[in-house]
N, CA, C and O of each residue as an XYZ file, in Angstrom:
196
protein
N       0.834     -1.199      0.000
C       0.000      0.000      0.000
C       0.874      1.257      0.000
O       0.391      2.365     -0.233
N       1.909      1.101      0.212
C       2.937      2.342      0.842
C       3.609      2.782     -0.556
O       3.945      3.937     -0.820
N       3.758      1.602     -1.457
C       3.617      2.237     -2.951
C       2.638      2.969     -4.012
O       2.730      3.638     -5.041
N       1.815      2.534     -3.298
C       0.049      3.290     -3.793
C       0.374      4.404     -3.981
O       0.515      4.958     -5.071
N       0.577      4.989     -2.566
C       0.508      6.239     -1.583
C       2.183      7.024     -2.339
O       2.166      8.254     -2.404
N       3.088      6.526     -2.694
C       4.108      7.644     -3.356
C       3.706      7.675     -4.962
O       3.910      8.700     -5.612
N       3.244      6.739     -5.440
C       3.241      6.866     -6.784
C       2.038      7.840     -6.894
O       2.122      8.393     -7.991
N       0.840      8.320     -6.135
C      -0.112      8.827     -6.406
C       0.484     10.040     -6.019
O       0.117     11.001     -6.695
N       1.426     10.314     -4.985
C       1.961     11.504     -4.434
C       3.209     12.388     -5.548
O       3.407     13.598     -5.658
N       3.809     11.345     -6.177
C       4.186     11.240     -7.706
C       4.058     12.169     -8.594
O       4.685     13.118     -9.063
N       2.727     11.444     -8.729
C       1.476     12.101    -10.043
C       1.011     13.415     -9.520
O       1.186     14.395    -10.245
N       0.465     13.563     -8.407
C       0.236     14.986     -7.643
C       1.405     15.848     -7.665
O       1.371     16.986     -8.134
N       2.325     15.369     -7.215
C       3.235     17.021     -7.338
C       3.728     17.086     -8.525
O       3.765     18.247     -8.933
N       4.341     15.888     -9.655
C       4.757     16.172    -11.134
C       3.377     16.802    -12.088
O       3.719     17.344    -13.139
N       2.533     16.782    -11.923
C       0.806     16.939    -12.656
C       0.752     15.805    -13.647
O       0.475     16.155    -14.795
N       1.017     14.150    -13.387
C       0.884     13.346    -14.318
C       0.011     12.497    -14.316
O       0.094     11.272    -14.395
N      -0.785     13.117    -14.229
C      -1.896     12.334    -13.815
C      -2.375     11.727    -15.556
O      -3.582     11.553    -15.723
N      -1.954     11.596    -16.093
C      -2.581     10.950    -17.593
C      -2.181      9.535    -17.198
O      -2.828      8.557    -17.575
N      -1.013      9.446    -16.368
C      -0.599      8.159    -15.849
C      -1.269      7.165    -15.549
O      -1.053      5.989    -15.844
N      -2.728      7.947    -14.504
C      -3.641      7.326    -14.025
C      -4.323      5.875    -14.555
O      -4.391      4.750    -14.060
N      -4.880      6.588    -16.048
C      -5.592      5.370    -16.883
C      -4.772      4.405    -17.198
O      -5.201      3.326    -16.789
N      -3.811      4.332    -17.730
C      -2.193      3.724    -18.118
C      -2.317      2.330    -17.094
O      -2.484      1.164    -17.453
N      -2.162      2.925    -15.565
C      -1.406      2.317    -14.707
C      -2.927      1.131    -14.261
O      -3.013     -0.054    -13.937
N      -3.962      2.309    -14.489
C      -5.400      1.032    -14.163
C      -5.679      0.297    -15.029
O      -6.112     -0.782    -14.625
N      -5.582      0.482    -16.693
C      -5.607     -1.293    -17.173
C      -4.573     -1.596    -17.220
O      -4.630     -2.645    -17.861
N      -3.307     -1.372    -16.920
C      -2.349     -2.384    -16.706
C      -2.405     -3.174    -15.874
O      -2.148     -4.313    -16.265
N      -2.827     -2.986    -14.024
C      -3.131     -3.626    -13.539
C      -4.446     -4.246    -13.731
O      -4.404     -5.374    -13.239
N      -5.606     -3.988    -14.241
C      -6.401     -4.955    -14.779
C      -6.256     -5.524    -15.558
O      -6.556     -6.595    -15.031
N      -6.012     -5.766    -16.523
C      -4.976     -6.942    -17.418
C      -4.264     -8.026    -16.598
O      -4.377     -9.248    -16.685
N      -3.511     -7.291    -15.788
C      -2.765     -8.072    -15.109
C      -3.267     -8.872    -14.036
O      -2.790    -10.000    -13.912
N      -4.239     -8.444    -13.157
C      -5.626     -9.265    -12.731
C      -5.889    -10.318    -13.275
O      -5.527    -11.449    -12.952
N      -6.726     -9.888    -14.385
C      -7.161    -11.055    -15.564
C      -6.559    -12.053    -15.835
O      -7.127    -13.133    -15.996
N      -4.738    -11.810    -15.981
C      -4.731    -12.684    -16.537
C      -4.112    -14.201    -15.317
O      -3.961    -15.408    -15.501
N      -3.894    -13.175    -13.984
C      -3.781    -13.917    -13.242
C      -5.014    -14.521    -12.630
O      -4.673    -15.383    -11.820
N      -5.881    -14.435    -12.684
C      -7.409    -15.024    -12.077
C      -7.575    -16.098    -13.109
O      -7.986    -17.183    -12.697
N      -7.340    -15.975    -14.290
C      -8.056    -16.959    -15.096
C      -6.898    -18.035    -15.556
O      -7.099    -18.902    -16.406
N      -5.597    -17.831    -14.827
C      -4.343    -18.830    -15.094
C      -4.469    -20.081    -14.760
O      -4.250    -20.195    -13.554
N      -4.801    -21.404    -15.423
C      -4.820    -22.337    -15.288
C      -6.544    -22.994    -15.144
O      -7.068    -23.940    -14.557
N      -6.881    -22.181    -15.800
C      -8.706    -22.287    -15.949
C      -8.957    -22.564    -17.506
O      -8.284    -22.225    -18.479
N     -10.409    -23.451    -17.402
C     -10.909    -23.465    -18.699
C     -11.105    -21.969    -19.752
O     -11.296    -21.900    -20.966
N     -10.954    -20.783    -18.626
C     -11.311    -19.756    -19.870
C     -10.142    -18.961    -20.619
O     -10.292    -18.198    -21.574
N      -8.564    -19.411    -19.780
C      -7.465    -19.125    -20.425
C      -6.947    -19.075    -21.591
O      -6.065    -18.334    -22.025
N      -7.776    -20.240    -22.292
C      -7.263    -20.001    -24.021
C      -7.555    -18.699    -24.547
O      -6.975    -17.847    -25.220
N      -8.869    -18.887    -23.894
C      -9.879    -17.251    -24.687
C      -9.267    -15.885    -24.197
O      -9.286    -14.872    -24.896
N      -8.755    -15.941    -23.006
C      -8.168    -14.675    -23.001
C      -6.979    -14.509    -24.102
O      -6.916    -13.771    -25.085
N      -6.201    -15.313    -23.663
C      -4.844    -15.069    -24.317
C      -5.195    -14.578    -25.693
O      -4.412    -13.816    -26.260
N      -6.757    -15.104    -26.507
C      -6.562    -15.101    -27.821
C      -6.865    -13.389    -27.675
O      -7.207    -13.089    -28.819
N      -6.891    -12.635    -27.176
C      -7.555    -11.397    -27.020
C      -6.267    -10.325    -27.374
O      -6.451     -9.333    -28.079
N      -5.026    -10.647    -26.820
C      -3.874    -10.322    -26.810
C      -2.697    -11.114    -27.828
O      -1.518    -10.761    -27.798
């Protein structure tokens, strides 16, 4: 959490906040593709990418 908290502190004092969207589907992607690792619906993601 303590990385949350500088990278957002980051974006606040540099004004980079375009970063924002960037950094949220990266980690949703990265979610995805760990939730569905070793599941019947894994083929189908991968084919997405």
């Amino acid at each position: 959490m303590d990385f949350v908290r500088e990278l957002w502190a980051f974006m606040r004092v540099r004004k980079k906040f375009w970063l924002l969207p960037i950094i949220l589907v990266l980690a949703l992607f990265g979610g995805l593709v760990v939730a569905t690792q070793g599941t019947a619906v894994a083929p189908f993601i991968y084919t997405i990418f």
